[in-house]
PyMOL Python script that loads the backbone (N, CA, C, O; Angstrom):
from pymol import cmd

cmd.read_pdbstr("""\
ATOM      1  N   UNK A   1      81.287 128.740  75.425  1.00  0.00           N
ATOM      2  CA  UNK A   1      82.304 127.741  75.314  1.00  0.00           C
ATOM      3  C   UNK A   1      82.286 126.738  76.463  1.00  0.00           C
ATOM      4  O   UNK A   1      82.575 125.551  76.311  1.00  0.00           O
ATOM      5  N   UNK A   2      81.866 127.386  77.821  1.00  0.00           N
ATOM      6  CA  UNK A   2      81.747 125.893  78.709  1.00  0.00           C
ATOM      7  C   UNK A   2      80.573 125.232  78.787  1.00  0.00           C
ATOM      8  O   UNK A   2      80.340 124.391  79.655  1.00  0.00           O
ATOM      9  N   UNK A   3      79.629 125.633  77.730  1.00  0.00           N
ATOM     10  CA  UNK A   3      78.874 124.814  77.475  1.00  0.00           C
ATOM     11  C   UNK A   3      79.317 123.552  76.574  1.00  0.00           C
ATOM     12  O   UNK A   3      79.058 122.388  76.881  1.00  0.00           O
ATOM     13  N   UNK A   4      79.941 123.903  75.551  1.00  0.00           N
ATOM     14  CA  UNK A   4      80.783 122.829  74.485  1.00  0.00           C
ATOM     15  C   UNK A   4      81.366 121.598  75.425  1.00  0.00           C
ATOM     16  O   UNK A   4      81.217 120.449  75.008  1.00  0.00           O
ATOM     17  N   UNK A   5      81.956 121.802  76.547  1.00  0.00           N
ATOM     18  CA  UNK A   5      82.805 121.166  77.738  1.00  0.00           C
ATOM     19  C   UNK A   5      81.706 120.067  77.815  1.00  0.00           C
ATOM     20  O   UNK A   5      81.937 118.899  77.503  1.00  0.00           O
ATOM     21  N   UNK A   6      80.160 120.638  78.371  1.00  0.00           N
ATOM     22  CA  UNK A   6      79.199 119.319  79.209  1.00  0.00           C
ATOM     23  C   UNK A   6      78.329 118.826  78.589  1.00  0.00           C
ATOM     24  O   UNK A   6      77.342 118.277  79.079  1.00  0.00           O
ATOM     25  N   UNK A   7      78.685 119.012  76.906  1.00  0.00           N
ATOM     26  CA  UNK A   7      77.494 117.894  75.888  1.00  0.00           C
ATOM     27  C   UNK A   7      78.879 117.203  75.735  1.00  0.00           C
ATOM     28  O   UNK A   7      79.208 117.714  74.665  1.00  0.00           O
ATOM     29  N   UNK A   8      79.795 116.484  76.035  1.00  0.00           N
ATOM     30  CA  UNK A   8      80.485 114.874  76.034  1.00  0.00           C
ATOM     31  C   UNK A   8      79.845 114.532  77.305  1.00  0.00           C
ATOM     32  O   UNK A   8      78.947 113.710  77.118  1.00  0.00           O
ATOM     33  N   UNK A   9      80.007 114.915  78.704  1.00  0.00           N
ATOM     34  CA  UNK A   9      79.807 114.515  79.889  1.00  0.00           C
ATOM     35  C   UNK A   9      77.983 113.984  79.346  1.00  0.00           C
ATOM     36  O   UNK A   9      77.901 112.765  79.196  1.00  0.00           O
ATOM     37  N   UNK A  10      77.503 114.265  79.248  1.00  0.00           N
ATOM     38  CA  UNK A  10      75.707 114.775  79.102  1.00  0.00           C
ATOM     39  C   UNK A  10      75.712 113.500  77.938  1.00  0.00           C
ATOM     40  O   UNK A  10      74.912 112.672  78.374  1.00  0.00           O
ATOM     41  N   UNK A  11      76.231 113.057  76.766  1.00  0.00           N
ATOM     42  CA  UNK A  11      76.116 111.762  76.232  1.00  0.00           C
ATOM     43  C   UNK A  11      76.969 110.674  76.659  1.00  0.00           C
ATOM     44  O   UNK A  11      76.829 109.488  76.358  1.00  0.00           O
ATOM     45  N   UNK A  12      77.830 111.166  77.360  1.00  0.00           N
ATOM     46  CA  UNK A  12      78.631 109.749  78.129  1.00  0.00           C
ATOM     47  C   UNK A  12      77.557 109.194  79.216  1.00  0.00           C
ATOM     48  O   UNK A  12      77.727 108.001  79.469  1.00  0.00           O
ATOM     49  N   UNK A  13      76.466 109.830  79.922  1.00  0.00           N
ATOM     50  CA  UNK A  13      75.712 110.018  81.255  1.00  0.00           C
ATOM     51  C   UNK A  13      74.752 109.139  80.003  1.00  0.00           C
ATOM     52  O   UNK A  13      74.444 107.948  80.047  1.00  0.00           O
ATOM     53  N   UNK A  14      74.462 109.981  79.084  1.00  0.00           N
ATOM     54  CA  UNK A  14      72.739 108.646  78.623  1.00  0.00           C
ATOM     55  C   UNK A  14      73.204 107.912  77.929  1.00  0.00           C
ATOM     56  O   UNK A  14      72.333 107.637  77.104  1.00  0.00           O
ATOM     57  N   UNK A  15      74.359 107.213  77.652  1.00  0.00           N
ATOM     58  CA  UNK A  15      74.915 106.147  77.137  1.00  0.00           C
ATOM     59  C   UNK A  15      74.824 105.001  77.994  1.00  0.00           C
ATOM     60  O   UNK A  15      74.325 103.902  77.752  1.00  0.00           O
ATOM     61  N   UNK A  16      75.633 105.616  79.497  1.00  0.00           N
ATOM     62  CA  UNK A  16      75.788 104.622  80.629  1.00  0.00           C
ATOM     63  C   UNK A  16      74.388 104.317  81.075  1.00  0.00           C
ATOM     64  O   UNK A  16      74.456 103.088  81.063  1.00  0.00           O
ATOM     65  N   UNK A  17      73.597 104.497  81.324  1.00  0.00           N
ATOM     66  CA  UNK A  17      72.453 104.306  81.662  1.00  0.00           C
ATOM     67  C   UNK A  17      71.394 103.520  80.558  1.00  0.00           C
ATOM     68  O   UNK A  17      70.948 103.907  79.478  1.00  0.00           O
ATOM     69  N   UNK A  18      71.195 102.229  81.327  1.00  0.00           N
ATOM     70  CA  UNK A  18      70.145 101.209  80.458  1.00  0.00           C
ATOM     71  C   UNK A  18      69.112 101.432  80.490  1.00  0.00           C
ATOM     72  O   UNK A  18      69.065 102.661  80.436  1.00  0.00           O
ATOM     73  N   UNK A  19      67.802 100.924  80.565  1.00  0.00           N
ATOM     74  CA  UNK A  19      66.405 100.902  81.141  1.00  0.00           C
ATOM     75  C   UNK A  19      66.217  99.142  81.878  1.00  0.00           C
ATOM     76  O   UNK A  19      65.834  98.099  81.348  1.00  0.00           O
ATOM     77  N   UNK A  20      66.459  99.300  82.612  1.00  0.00           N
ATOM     78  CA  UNK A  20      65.827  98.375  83.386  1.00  0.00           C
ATOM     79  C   UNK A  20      64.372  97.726  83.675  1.00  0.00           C
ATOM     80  O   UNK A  20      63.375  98.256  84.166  1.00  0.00           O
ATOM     81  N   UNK A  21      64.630  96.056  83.086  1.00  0.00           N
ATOM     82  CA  UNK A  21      63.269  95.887  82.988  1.00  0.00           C
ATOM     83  C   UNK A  21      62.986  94.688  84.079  1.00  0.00           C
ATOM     84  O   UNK A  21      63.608  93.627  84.132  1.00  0.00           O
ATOM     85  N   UNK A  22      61.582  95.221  85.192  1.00  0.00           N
ATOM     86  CA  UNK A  22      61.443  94.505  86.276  1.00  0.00           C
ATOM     87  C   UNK A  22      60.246  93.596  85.486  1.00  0.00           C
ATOM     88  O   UNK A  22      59.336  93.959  84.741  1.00  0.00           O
ATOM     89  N   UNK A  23      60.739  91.956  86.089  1.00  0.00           N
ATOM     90  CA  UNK A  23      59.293  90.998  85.399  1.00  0.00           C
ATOM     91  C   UNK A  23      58.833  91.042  87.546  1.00  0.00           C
ATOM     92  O   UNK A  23      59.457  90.810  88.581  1.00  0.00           O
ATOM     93  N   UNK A  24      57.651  91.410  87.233  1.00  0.00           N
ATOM     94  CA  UNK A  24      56.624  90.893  88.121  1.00  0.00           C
ATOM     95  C   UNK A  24      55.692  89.907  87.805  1.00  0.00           C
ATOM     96  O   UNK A  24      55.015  89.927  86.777  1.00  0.00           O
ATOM     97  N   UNK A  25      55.623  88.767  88.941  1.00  0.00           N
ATOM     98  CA  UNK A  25      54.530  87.716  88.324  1.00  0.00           C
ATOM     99  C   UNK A  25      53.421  88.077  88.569  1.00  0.00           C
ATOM    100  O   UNK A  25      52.999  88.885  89.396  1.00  0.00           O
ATOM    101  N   UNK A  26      52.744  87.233  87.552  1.00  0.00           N
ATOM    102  CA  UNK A  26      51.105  87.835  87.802  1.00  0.00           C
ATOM    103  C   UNK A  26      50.454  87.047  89.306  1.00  0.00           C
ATOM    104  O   UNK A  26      50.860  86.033  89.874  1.00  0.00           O
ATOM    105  N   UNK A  27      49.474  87.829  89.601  1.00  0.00           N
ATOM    106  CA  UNK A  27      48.854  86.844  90.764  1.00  0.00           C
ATOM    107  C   UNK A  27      48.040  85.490  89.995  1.00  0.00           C
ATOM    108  O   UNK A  27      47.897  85.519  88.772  1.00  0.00           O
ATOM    109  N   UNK A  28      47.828  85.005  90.329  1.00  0.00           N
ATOM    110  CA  UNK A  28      47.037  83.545  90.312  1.00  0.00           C
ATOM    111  C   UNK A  28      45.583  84.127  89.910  1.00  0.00           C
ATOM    112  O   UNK A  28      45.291  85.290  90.189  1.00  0.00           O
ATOM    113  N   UNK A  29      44.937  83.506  89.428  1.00  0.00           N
ATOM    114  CA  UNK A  29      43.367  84.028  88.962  1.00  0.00           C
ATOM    115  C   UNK A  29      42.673  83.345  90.153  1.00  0.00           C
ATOM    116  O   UNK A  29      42.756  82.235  90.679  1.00  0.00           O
ATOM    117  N   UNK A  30      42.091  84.251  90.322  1.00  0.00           N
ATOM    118  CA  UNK A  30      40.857  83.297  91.427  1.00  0.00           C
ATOM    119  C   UNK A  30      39.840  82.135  90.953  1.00  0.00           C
ATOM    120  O   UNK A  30      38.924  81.933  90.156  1.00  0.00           O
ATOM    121  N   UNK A  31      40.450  81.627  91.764  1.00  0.00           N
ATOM    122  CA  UNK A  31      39.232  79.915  91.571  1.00  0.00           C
ATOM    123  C   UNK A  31      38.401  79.857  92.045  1.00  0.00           C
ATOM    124  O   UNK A  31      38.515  80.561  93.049  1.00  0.00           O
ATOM    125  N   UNK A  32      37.554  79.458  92.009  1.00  0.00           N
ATOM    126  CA  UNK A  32      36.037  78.599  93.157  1.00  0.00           C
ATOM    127  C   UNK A  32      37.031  77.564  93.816  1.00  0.00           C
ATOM    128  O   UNK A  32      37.801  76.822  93.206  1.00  0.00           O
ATOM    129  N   UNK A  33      36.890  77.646  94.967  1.00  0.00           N
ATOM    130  CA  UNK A  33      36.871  76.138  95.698  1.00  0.00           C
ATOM    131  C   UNK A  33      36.117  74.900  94.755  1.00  0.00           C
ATOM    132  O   UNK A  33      34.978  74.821  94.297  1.00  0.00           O
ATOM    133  N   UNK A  34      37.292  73.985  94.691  1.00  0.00           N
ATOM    134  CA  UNK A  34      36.273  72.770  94.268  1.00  0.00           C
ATOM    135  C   UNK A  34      34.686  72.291  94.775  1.00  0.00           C
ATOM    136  O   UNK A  34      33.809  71.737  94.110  1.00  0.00           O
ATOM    137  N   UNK A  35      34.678  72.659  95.987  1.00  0.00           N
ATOM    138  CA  UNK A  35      33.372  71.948  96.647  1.00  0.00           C
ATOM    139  C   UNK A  35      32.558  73.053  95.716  1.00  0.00           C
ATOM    140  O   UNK A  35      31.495  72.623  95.269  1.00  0.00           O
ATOM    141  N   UNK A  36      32.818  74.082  95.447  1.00  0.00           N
ATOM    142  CA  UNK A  36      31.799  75.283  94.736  1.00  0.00           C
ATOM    143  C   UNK A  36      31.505  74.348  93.149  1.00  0.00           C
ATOM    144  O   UNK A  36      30.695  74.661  92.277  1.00  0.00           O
ATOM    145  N   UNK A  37      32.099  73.590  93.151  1.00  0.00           N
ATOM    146  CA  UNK A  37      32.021  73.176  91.390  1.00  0.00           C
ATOM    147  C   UNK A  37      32.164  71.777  90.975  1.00  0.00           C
ATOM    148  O   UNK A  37      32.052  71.464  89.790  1.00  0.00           O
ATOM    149  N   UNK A  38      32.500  70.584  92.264  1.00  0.00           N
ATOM    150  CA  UNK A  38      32.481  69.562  91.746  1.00  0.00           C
ATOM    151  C   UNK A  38      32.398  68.433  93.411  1.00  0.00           C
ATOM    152  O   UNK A  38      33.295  68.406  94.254  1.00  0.00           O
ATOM    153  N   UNK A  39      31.519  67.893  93.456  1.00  0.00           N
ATOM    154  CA  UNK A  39      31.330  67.007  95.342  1.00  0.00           C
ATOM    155  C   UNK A  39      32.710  66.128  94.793  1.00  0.00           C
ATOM    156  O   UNK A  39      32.966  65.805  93.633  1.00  0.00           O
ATOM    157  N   UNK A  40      33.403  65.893  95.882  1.00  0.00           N
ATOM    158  CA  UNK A  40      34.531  64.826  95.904  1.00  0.00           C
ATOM    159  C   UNK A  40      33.584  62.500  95.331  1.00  0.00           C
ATOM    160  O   UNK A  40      32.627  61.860  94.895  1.00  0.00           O
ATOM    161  N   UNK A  41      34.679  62.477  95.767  1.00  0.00           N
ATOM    162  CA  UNK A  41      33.865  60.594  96.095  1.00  0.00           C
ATOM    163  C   UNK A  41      34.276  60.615  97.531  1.00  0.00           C
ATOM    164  O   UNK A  41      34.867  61.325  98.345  1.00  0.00           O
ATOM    165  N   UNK A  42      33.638  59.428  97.418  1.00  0.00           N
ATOM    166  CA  UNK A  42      33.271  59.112  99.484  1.00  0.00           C
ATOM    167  C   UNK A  42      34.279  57.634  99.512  1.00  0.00           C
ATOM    168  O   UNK A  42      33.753  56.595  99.113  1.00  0.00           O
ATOM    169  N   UNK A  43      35.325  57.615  99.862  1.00  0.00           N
ATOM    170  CA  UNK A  43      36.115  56.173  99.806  1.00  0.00           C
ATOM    171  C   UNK A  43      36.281  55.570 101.674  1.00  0.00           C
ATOM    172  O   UNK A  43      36.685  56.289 102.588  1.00  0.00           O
ATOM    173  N   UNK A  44      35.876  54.220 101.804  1.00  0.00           N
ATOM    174  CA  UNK A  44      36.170  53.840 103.516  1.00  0.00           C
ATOM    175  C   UNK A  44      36.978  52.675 102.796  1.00  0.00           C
ATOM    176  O   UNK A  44      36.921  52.201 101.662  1.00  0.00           O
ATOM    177  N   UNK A  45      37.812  52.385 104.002  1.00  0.00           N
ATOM    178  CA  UNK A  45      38.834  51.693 103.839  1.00  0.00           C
ATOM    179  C   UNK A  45      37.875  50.645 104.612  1.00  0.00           C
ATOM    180  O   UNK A  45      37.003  50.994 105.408  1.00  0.00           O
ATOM    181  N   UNK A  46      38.095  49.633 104.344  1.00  0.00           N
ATOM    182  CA  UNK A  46      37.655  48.516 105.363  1.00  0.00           C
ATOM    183  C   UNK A  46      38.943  47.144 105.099  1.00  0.00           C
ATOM    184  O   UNK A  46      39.424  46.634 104.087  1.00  0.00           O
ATOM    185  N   UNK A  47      39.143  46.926 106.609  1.00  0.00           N
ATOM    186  CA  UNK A  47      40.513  45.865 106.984  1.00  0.00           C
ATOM    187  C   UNK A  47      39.819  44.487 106.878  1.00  0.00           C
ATOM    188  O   UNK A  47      38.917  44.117 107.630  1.00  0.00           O
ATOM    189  N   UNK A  48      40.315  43.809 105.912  1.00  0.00           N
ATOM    190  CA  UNK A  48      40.322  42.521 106.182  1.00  0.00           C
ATOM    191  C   UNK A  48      41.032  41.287 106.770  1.00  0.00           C
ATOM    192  O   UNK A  48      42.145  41.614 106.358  1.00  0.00           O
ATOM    193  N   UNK A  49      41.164  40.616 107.140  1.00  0.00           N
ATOM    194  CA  UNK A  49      42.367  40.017 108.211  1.00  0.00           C
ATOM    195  C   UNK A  49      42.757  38.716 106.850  1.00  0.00           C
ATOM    196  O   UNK A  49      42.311  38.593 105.710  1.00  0.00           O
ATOM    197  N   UNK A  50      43.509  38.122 107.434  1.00  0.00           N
ATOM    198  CA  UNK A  50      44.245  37.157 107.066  1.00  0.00           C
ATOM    199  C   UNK A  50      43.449  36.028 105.841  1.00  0.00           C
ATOM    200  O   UNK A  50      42.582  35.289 106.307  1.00  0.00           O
ATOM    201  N   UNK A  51      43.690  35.940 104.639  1.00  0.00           N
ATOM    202  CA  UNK A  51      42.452  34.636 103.829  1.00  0.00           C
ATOM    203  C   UNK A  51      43.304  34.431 102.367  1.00  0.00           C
ATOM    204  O   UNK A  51      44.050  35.132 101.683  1.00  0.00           O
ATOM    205  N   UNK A  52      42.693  32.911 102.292  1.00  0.00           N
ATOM    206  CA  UNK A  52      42.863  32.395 101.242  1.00  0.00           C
ATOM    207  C   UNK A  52      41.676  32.620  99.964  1.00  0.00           C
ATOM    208  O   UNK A  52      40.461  32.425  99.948  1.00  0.00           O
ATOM    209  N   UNK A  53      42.596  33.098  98.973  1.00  0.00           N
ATOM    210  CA  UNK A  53      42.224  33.856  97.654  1.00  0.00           C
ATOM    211  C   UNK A  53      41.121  32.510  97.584  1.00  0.00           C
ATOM    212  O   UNK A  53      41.349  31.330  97.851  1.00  0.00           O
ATOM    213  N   UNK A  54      39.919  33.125  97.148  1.00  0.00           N
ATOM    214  CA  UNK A  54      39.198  31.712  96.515  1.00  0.00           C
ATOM    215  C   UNK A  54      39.109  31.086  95.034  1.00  0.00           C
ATOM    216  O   UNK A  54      38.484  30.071  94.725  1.00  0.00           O
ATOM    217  N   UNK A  55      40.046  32.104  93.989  1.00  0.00           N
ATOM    218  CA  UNK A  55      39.940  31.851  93.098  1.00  0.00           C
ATOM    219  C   UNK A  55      41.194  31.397  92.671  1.00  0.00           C
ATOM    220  O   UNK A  55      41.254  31.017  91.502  1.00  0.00           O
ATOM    221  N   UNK A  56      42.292  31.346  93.409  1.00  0.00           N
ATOM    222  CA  UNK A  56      43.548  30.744  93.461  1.00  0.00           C
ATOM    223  C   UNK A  56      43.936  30.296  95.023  1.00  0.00           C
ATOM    224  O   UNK A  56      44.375  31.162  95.781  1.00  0.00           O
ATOM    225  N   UNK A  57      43.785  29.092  95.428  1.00  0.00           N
ATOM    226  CA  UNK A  57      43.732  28.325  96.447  1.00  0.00           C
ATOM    227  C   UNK A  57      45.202  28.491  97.010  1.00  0.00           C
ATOM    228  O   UNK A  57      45.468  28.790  98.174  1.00  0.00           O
ATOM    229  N   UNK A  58      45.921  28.301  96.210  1.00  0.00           N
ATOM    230  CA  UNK A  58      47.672  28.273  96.473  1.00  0.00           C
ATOM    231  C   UNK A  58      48.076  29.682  96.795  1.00  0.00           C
ATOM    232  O   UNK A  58      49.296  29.848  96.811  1.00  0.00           O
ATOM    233  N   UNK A  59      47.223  30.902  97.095  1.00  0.00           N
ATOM    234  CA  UNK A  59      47.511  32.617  97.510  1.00  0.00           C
ATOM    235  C   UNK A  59      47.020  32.516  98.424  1.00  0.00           C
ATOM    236  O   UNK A  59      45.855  32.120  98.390  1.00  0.00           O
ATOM    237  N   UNK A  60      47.763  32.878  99.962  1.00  0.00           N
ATOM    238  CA  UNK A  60      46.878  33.580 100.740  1.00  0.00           C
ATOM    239  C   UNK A  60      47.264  34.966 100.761  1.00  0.00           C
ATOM    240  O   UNK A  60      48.400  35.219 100.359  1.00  0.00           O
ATOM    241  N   UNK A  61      46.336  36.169 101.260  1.00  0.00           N
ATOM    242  CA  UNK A  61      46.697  37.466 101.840  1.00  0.00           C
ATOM    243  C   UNK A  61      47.263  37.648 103.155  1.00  0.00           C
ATOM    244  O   UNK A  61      46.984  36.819 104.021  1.00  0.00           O
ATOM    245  N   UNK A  62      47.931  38.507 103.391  1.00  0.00           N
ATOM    246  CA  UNK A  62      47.870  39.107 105.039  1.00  0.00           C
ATOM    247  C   UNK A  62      46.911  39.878 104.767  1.00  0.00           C
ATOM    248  O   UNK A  62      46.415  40.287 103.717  1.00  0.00           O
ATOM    249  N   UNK A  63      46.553  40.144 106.686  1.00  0.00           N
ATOM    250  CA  UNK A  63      46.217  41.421 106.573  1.00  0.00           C
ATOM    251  C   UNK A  63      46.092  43.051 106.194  1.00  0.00           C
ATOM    252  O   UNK A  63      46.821  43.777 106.869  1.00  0.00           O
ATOM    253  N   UNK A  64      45.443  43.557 105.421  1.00  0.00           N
ATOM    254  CA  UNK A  64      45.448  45.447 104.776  1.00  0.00           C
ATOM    255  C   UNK A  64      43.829  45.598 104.686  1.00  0.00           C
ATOM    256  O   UNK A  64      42.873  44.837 104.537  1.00  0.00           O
ATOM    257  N   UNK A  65      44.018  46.843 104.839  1.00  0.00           N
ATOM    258  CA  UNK A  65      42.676  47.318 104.424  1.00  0.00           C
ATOM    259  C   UNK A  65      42.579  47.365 102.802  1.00  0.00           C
ATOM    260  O   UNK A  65      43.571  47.403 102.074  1.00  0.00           O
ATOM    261  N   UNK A  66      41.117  47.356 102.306  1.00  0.00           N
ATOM    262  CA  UNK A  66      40.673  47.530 101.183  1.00  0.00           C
ATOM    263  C   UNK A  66      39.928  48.384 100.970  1.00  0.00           C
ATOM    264  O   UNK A  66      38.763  48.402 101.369  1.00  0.00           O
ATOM    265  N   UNK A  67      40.611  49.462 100.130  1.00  0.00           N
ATOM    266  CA  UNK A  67      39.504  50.751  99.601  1.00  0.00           C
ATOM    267  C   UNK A  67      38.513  50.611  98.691  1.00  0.00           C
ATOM    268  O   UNK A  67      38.570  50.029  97.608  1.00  0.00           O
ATOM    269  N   UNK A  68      37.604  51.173  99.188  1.00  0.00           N
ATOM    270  CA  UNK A  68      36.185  51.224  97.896  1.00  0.00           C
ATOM    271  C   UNK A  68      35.678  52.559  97.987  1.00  0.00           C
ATOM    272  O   UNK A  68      35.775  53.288  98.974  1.00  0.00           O
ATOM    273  N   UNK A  69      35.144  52.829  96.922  1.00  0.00           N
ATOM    274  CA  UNK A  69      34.452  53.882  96.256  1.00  0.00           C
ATOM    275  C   UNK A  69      32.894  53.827  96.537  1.00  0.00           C
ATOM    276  O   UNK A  69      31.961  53.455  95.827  1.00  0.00           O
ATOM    277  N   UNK A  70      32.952  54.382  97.958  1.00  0.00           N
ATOM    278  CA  UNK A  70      31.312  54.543  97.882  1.00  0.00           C
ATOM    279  C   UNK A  70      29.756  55.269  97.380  1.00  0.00           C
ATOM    280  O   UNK A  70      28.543  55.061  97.375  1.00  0.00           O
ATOM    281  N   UNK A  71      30.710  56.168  97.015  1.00  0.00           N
ATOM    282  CA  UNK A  71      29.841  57.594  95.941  1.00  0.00           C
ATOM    283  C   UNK A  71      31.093  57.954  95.139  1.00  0.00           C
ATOM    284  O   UNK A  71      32.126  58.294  95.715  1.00  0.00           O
ATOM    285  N   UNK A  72      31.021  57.898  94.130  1.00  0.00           N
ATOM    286  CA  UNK A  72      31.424  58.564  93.071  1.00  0.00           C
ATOM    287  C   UNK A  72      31.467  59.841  92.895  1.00  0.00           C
ATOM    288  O   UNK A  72      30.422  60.462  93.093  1.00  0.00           O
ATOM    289  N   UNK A  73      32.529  60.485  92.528  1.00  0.00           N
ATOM    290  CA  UNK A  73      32.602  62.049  92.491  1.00  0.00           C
ATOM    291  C   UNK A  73      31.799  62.735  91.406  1.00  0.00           C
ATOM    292  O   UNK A  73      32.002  62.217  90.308  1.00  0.00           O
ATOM    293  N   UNK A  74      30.867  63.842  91.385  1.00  0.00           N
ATOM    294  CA  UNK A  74      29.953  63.868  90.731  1.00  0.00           C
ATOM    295  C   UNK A  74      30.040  65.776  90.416  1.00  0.00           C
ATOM    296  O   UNK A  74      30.636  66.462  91.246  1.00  0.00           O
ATOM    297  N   UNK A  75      29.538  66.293  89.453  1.00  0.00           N
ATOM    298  CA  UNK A  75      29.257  67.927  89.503  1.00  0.00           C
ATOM    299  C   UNK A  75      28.461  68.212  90.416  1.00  0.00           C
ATOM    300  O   UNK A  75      27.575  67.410  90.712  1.00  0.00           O
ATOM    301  N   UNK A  76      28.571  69.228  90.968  1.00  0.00           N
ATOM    302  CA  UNK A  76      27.424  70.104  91.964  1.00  0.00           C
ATOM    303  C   UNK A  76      26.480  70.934  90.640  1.00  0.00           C
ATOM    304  O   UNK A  76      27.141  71.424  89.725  1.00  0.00           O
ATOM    305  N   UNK A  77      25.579  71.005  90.617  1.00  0.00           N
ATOM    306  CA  UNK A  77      24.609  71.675  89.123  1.00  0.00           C
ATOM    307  C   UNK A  77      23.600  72.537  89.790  1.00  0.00           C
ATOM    308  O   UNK A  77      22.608  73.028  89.251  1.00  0.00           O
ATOM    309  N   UNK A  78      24.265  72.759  91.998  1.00  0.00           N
ATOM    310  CA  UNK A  78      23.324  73.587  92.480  1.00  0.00           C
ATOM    311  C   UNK A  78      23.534  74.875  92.204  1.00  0.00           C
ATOM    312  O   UNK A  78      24.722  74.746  92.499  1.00  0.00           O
ATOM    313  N   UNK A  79      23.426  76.559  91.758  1.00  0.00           N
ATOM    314  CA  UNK A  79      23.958  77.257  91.886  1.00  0.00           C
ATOM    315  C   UNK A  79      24.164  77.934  92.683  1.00  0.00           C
ATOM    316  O   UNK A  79      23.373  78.089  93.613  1.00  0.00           O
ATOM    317  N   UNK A  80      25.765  78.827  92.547  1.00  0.00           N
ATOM    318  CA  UNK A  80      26.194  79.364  94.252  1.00  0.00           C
ATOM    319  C   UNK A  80      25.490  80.326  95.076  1.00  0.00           C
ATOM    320  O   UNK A  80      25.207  81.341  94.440  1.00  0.00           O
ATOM    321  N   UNK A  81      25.098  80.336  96.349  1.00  0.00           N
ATOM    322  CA  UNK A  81      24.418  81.086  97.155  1.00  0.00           C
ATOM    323  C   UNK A  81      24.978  82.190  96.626  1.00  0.00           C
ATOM    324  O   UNK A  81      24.175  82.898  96.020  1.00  0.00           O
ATOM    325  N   UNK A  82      26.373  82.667  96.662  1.00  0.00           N
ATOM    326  CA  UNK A  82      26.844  84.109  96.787  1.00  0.00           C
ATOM    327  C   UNK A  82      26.669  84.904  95.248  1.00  0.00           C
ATOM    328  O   UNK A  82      27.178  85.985  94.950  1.00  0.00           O
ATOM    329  N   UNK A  83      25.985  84.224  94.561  1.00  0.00           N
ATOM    330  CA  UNK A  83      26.225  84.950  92.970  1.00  0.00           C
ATOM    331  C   UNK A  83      24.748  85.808  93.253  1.00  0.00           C
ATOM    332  O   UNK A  83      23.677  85.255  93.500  1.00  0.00           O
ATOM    333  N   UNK A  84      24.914  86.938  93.177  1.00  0.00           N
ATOM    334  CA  UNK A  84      23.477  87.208  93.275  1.00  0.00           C
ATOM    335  C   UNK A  84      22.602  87.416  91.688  1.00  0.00           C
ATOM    336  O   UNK A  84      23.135  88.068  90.791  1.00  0.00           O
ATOM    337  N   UNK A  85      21.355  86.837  91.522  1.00  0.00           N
ATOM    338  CA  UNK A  85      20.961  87.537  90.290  1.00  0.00           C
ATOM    339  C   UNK A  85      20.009  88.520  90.000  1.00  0.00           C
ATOM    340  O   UNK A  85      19.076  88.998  90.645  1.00  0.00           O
ATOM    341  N   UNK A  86      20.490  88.724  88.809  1.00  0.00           N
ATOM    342  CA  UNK A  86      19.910  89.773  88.077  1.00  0.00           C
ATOM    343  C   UNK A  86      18.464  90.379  87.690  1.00  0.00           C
ATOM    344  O   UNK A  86      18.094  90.052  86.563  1.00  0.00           O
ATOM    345  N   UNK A  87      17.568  91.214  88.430  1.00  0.00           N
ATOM    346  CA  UNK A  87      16.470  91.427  88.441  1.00  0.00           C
ATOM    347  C   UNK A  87      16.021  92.188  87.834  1.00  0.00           C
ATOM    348  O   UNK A  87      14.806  92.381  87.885  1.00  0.00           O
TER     349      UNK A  87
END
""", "prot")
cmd.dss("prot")
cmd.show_as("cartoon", "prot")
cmd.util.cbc("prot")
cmd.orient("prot")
């Protein structure tokens, strides 16, 4: 009979109790470094000083530098030192 007593206690206990669900993020996948997979472009700024536009006489500029694109960003198609292959 005092068993009869602790099956209410014993389903009140797994009633109250949820399951708790933890989100963990995933890590990030590993990348190559860009330089492993693609050369940048090569840009120099070069300053020009003070001038009148020659194709519109009535503009002048101040002085700024002007960016250019001296190499173009291109694939690397060398393959990576660290991959070793298969013999």
């Amino acid at each position: 009979m005092k068993y009869l007593a602790l099956i209410p206690v014993v389903l009140v206990a797994s009633c109250a109790s949820r399951p708790q669900f933890v989100l963990r993020p995933t890590p990030p996948p590993a990348v190559e470094p860009i330089e492993a997979v693609r050369y940048g472009e090569v840009v120099r700024a070069y300053h020009v000083g003070r001038f009148v536009d020659p194709n519109h006489p009535e503009t002048m500029h101040e002085q700024h530098p002007v960016y250019r694109i001296e190499v173009s960003a291109r694939w690397n198609l060398h393959p990576a030192r660290s991959i070793r292959t298969i013999c």
